[in-house]
N, C-alpha and C positions, 0 to 999 in steps of 0.2 A: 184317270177317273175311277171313284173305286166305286165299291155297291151301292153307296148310299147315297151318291149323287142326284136329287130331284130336281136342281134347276144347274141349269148349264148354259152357260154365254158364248157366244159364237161371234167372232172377230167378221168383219167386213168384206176380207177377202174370201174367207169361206159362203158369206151370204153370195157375193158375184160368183163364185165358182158354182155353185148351187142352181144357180139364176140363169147361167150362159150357157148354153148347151158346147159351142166352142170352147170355152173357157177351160186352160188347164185342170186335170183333177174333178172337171163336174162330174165325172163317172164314180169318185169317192164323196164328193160334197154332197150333191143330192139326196142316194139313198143314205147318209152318217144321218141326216135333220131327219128324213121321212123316219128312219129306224127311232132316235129320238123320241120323237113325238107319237111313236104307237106304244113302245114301252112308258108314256105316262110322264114322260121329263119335261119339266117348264124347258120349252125355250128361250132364249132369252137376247135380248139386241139392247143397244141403245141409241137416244138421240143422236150423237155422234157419229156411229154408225151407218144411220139412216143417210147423215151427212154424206161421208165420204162413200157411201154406195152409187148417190148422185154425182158426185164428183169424176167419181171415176171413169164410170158408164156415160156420162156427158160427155167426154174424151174420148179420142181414139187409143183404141188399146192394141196389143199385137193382134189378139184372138175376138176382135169386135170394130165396126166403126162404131163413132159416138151413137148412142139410144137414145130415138125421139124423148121429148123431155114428158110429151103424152106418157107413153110407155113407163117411163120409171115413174111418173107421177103415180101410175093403175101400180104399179108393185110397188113401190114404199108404203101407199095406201094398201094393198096388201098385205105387208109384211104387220103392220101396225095391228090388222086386225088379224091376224095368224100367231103372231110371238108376243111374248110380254117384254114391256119397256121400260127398261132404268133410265130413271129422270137424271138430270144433271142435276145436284142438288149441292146445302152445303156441306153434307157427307163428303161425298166424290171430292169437291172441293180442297177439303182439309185434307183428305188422303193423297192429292196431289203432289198436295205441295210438302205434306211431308214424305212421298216417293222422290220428290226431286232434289229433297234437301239431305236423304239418303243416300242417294245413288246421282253423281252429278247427270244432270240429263240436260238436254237444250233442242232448238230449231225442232223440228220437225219430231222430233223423239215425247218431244211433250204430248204431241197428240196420242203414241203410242201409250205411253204413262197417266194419258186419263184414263184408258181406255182400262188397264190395268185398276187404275183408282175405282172406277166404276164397279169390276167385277168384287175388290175387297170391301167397299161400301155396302153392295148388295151380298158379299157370303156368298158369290158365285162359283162353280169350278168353271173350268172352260177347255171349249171343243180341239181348238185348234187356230194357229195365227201362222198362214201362210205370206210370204214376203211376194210379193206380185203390186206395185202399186203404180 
């Protein structure tokens, strides 16, 4: 991330590690967003995102049993109004699919590669993509 960074995209697993007090690394997740956002930096998520935040945390994980679905309802509605959200739109779209006709990608890696398309649609840098899913 260099100086001029004013909005910055933060992957899914960093929002749950943020989120889970258990959670590997909340001890660097947490204060990286809080610091973030006192220095003045768009936060940033997306619908997708949101997605697999619920997905996750609906599941049992090593470091959580599954999260009443109340619960993550109150923090994605949180998250919504706390951070700003990239739409899936037909930007993202096109950047997709030209990421994958780039770099062959498949199964399950597509979700990573939107996730990816969304940050270059929107002119994002980004936080961090920790592999925990």
């Amino acid at each position: 991330m260099s100086g001029d960074d004013r909005r910055i995209f933060i992957d899914t697993n960093v929002l749950v590690f943020a989120n889970i007090e258990e959670a590997p690394l909340h001890v660097v997740a947490l204060p990286a967003i809080r610091s973030l956002e006192q220095r003045g930096i768009e936060v940033w998520i997306s619908r997708q995102v949101l997605r697999e935040y619920l997905a996750t945390l609906s599941r049992p994980q090593a470091f959580t049993p599954p999260i009443p679905v109340e619960k993550l309802g109150s923090q994605v509605r949180s998250f919504i109004s706390r951070f700003h959200i990239a739409e899936d739109n037909v930007q993202v779209t096109e950047r997709l699919l030209d990421l994958i006709q780039q770099f062959p990608t498949g199964g399950k890696q597509v979700h990573d590669a939107n996730i990816v398309a969304t940050m270059l649609a929107y002119n994002h840098s980004y936080v961090a993509h920790a592999q925990h899913r």
